[in-house]
VEXFI-468989 format. One record per atom (N, C-alpha, C): residue in three letters; x, y, z. Coordinates in steps of 0.02 Angstrom, whole numbers, padded with zeros to 5 digits, always signed. Atoms other than C-alpha are relative to their C-alpha. Example, Ala and Ser with C-alpha at 12.3 -4.5 7.8 and 13.67 -1.06 7.14 Angstrom:
2
ALA+00045-00059+00000/ALA+00615-00225+00390/ALA+00045+00060+00000/SER-00042-00059-00003/SER+00684-00053+00357/SER-00039+00055+00037/
//
This chain:
181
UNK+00034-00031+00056/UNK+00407-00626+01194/UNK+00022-00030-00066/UNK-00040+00018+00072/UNK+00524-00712+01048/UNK-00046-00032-00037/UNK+00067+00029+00021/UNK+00377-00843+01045/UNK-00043+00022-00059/UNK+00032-00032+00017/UNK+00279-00701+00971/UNK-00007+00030-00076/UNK-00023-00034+00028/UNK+00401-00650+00850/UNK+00008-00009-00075/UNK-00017+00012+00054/UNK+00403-00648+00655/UNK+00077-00064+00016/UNK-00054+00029-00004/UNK+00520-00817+00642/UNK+00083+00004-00061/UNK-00045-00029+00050/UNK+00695-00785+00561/UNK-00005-00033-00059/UNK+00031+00050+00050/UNK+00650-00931+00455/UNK-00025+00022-00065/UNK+00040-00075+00057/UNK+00532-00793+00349/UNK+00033+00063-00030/UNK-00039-00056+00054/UNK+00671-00678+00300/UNK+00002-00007-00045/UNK+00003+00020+00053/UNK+00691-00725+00160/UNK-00055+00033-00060/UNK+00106-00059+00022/UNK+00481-00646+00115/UNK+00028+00064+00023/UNK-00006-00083-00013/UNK+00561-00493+00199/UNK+00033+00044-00035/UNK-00020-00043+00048/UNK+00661-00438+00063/UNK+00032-00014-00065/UNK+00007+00025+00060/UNK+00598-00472-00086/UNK-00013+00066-00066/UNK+00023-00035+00058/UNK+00565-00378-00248/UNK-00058+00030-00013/UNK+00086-00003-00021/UNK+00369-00395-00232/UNK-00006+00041+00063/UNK+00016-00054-00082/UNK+00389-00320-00052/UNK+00013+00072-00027/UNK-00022-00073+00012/UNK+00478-00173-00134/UNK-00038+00034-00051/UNK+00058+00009+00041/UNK+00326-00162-00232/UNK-00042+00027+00020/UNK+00063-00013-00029/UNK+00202-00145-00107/UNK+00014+00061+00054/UNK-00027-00029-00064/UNK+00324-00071+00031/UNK+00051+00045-00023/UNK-00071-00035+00024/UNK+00452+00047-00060/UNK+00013+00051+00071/UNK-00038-00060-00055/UNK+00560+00122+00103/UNK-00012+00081-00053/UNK-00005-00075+00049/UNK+00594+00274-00012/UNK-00027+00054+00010/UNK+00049-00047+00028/UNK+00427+00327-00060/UNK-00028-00002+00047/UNK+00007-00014-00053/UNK+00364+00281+00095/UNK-00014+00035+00054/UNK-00025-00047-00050/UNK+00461+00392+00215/UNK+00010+00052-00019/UNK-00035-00035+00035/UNK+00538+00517+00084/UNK-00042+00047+00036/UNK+00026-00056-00033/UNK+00419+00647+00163/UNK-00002+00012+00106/UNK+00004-00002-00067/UNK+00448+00609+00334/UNK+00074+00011+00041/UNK-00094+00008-00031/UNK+00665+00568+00366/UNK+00021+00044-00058/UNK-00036-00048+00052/UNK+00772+00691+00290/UNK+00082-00019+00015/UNK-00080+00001+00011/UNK+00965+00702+00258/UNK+00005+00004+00076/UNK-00054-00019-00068/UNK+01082+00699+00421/UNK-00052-00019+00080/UNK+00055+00018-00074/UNK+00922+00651+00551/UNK+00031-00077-00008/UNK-00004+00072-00043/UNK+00930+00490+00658/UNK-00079-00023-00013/UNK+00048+00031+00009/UNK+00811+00357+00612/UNK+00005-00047+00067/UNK-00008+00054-00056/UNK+00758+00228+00745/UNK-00059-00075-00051/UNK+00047+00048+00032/UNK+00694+00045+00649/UNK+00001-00038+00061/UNK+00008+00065-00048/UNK+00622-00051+00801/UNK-00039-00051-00028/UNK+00038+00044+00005/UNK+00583-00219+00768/UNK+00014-00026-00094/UNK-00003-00019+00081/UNK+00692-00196+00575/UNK+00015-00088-00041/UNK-00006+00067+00059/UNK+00731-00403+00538/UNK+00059+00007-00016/UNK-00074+00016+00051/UNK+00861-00425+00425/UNK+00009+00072-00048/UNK-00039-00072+00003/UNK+00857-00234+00371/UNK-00053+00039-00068/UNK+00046-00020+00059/UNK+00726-00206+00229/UNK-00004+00069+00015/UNK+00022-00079-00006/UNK+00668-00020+00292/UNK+00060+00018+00027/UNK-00076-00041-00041/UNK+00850-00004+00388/UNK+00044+00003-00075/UNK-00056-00013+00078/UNK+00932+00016+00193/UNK-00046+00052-00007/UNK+00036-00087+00043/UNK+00784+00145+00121/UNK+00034+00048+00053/UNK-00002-00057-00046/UNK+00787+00248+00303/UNK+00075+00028-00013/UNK-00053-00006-00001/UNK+00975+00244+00278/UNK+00032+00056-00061/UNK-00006-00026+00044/UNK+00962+00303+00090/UNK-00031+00075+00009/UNK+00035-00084-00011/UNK+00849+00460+00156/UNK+00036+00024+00039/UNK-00019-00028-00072/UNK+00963+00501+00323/UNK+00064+00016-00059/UNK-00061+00003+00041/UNK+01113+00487+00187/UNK+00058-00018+00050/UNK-00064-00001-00042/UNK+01309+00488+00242/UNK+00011+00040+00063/UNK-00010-00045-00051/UNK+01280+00630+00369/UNK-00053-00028+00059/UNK+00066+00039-00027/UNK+01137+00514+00441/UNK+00009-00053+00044/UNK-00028+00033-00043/UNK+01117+00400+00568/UNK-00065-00063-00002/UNK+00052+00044-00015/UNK+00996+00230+00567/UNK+00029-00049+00038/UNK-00005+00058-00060/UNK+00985+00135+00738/UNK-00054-00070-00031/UNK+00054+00063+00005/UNK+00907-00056+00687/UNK-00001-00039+00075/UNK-00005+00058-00052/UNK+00854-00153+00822/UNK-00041-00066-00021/UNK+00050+00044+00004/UNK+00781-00314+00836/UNK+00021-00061+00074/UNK-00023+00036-00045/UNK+00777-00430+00992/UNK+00023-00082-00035/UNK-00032+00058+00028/UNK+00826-00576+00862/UNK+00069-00017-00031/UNK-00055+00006-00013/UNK+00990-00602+00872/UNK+00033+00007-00073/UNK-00017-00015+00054/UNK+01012-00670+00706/UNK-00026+00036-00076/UNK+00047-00071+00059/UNK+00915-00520+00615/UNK+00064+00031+00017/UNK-00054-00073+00001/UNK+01044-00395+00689/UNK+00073-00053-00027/UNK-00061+00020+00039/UNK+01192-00542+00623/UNK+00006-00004-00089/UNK+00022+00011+00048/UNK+01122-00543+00470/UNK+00008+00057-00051/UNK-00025-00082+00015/UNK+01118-00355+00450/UNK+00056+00021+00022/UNK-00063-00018+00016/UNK+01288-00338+00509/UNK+00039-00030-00034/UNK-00039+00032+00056/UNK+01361-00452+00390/UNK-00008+00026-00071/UNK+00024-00018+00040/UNK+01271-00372+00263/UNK+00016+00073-00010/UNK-00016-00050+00033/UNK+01344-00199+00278/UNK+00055-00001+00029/UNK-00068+00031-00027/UNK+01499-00259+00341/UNK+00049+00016-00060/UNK-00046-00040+00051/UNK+01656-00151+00237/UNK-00045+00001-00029/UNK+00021-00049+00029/UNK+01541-00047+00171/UNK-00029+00061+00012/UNK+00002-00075-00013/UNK+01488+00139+00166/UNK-00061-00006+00072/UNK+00051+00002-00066/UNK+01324+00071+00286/UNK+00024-00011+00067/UNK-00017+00024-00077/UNK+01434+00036+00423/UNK-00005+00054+00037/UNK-00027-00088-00051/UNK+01454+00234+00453/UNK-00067+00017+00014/UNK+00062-00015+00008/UNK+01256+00234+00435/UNK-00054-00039+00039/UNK+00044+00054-00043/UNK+01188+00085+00505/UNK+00036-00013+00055/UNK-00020+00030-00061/UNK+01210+00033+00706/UNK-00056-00060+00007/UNK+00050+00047-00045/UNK+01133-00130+00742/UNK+00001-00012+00057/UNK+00010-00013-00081/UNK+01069-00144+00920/UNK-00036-00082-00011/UNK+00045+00061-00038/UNK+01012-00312+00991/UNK-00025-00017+00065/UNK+00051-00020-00061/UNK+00885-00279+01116/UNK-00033-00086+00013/UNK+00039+00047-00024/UNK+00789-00420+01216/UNK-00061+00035+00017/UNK+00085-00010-00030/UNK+00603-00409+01288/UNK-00010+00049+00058/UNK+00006-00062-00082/UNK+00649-00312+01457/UNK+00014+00050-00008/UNK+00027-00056+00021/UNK+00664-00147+01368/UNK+00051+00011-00050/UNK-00018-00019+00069/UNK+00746-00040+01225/UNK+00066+00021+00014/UNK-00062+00000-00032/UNK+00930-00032+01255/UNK+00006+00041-00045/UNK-00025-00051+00057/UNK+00944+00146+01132/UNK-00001+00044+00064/UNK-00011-00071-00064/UNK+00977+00312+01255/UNK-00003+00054-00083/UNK-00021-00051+00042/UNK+01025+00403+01079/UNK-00071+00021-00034/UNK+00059-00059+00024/UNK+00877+00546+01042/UNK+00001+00003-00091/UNK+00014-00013+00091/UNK+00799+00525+00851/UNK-00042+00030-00022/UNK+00029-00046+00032/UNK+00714+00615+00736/UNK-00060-00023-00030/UNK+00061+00011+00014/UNK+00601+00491+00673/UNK+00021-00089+00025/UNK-00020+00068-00008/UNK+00562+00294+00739/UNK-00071-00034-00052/UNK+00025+00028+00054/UNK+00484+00161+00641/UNK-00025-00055+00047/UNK+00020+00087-00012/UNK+00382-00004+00705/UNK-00039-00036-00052/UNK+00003+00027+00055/UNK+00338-00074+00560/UNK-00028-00090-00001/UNK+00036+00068-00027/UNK+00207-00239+00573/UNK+00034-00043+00053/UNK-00025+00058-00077/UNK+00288-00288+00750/UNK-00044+00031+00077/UNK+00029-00017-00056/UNK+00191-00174+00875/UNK-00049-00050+00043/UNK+00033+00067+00006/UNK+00072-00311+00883/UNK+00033-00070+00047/UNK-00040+00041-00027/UNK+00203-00433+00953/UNK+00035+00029+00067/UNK-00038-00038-00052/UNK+00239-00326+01101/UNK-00048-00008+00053/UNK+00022+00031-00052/UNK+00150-00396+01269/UNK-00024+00085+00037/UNK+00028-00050-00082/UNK+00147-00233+01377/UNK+00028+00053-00061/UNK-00009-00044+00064/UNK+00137-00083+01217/UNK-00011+00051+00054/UNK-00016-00073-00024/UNK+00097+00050+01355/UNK+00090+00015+00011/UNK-00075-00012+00013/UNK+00285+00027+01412/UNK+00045+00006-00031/UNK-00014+00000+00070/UNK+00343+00001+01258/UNK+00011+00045-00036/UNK+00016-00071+00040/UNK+00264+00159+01177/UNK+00052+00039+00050/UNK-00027-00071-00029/UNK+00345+00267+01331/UNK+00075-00023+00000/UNK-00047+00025+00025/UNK+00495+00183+01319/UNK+00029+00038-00065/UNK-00003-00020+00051/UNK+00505+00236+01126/UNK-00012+00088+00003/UNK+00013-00073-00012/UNK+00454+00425+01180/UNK+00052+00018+00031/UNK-00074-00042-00041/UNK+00614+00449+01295/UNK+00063-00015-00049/UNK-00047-00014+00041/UNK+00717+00420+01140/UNK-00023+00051-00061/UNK+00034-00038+00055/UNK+00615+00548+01021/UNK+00012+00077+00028/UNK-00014-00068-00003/UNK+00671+00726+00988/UNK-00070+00029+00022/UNK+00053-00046-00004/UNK+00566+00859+01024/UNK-00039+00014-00083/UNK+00010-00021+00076/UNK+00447+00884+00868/UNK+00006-00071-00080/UNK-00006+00056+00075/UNK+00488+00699+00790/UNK-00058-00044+00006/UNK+00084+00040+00018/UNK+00375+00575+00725/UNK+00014-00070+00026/UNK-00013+00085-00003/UNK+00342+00385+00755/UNK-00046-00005-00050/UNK+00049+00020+00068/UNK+00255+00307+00613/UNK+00013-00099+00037/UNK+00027+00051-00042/UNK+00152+00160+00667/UNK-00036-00050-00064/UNK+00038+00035+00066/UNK+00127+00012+00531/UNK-00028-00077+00014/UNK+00011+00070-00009/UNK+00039-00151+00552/UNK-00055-00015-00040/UNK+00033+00046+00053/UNK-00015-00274+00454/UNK-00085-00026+00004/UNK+00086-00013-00002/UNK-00222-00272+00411/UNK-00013-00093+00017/UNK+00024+00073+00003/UNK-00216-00470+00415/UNK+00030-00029+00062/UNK-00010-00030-00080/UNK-00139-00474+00588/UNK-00046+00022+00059/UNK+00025-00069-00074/UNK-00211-00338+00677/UNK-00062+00027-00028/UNK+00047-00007+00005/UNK-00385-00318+00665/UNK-00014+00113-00010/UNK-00006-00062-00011/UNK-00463-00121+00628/UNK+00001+00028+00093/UNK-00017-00024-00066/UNK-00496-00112+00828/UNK+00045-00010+00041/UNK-00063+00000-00017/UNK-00346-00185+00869/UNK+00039+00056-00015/UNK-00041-00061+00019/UNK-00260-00048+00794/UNK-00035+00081+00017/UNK+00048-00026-00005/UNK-00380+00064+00835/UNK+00040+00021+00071/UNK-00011-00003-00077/UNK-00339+00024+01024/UNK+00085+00021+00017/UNK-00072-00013+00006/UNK-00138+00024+00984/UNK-00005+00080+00002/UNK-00010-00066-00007/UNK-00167+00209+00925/UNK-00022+00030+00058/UNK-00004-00021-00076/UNK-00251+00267+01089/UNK+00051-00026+00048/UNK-00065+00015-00057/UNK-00109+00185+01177/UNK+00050+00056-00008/UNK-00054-00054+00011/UNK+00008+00304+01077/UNK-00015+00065+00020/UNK+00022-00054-00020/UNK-00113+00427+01106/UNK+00024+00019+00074/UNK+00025+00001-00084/UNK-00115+00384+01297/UNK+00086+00032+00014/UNK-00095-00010+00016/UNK+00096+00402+01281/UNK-00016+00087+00012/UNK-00005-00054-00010/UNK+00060+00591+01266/UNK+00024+00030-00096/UNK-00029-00005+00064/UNK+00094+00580+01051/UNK-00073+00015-00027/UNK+00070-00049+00032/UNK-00033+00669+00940/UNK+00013-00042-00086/UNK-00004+00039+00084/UNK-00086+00571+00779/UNK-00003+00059-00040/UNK-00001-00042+00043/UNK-00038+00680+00635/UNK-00028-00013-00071/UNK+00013+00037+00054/UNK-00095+00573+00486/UNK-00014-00066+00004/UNK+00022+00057+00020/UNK-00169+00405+00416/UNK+00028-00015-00062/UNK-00020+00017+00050/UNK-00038+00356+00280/UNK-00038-00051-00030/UNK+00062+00044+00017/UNK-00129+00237+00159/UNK+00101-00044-00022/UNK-00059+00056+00008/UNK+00017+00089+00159/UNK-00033-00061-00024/UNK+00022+00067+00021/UNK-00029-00069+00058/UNK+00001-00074+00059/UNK+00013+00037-00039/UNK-00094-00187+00141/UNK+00037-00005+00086/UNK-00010-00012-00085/UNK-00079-00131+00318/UNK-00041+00062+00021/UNK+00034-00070-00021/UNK-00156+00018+00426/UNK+00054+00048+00032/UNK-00033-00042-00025/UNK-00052+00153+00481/UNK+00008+00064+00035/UNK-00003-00060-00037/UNK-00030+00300+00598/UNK+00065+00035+00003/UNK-00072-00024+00002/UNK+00103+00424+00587/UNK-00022+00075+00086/UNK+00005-00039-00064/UNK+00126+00519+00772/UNK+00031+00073+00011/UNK-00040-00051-00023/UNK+00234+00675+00833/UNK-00011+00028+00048/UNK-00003-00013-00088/UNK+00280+00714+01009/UNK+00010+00092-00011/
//
């Protein structure tokens, strides 16, 4: 699947000034992650939405990043490496054969990578046996990417998962679905 995968090469575009522009974590989520909940960022890069989710979960909070690219999750642990994010951020480095998290969250994130995921029914249920009772997934991909029936078809997958769309956030330049099991 790496093939598939945003190349690390492009970090660099992932957290930029202009992104935090179009994409503010913050304002974002601010209605969705609260103080002391577990975030889940699958698919987070070099950490752009794993710092906001982190700033909403606070010190009593917990954000899992994964990414199956090795040096995304070295990148992000160097980066909060002796400092207060270490008690906040866990980077996970997952491969393609499934989601190596067991720990139950409150809200998960895929954020323009669903798209890059070969077999999304397993995937999605996969992502459902780590979700509290009552939490959300918020589902973002990129409009220049992922066509409207592409995404279209993604959400009946989540649907198919047994997750109930609760909203159509309007996210710049992308389409979005926000879920809850």
């Amino acid at each position: 699947m790496e093939e598939h995968v945003c190349p690390s090469w492009l970090y660099f575009s992932l957290n930029t000034y202009l992104r935090k522009r179009v994409h503010d974590p913050e304002k974002i989520f601010r209605e969705y992650v609260g103080e002391g909940q577990t975030a889940l960022d699958i698919g987070c890069g070099p950490g752009f939405f794993t710092y906001g989710l982190a700033g909403l979960v606070g010190n009593r909070g917990k954000v899992i990043a994964v990414d199956i690219q090795k040096k995304a999750i070295d990148t992000l642990e160097k980066k909060i490496r002796g400092t207060n994010l270490e008690k906040i951020i866990y980077p996970v480095h997952n491969d393609d054969s499934g989601l190596y998290v067991t720990e139950k969250s409150d809200f998960v994130l895929t954020f323009w990578m669903l798209h890059e995921v070969p077999d999304k029914k397993t995937f999605l249920e996969q992502i459902k046996t780590v979700m509290k009772p009552g939490s959300l997934y918020f589902l973002v991909e990129p409009k220049i990417h992922v066509p409207e029936k592409a995404f279209l078809d993604e959400v009946e997958i989540v649907r198919s998962c047994g997750m109930t769309l609760i909203d159509s956030p309007k996210i710049g330049l992308s389409r979005a679905a926000l879920f809850r099991i």
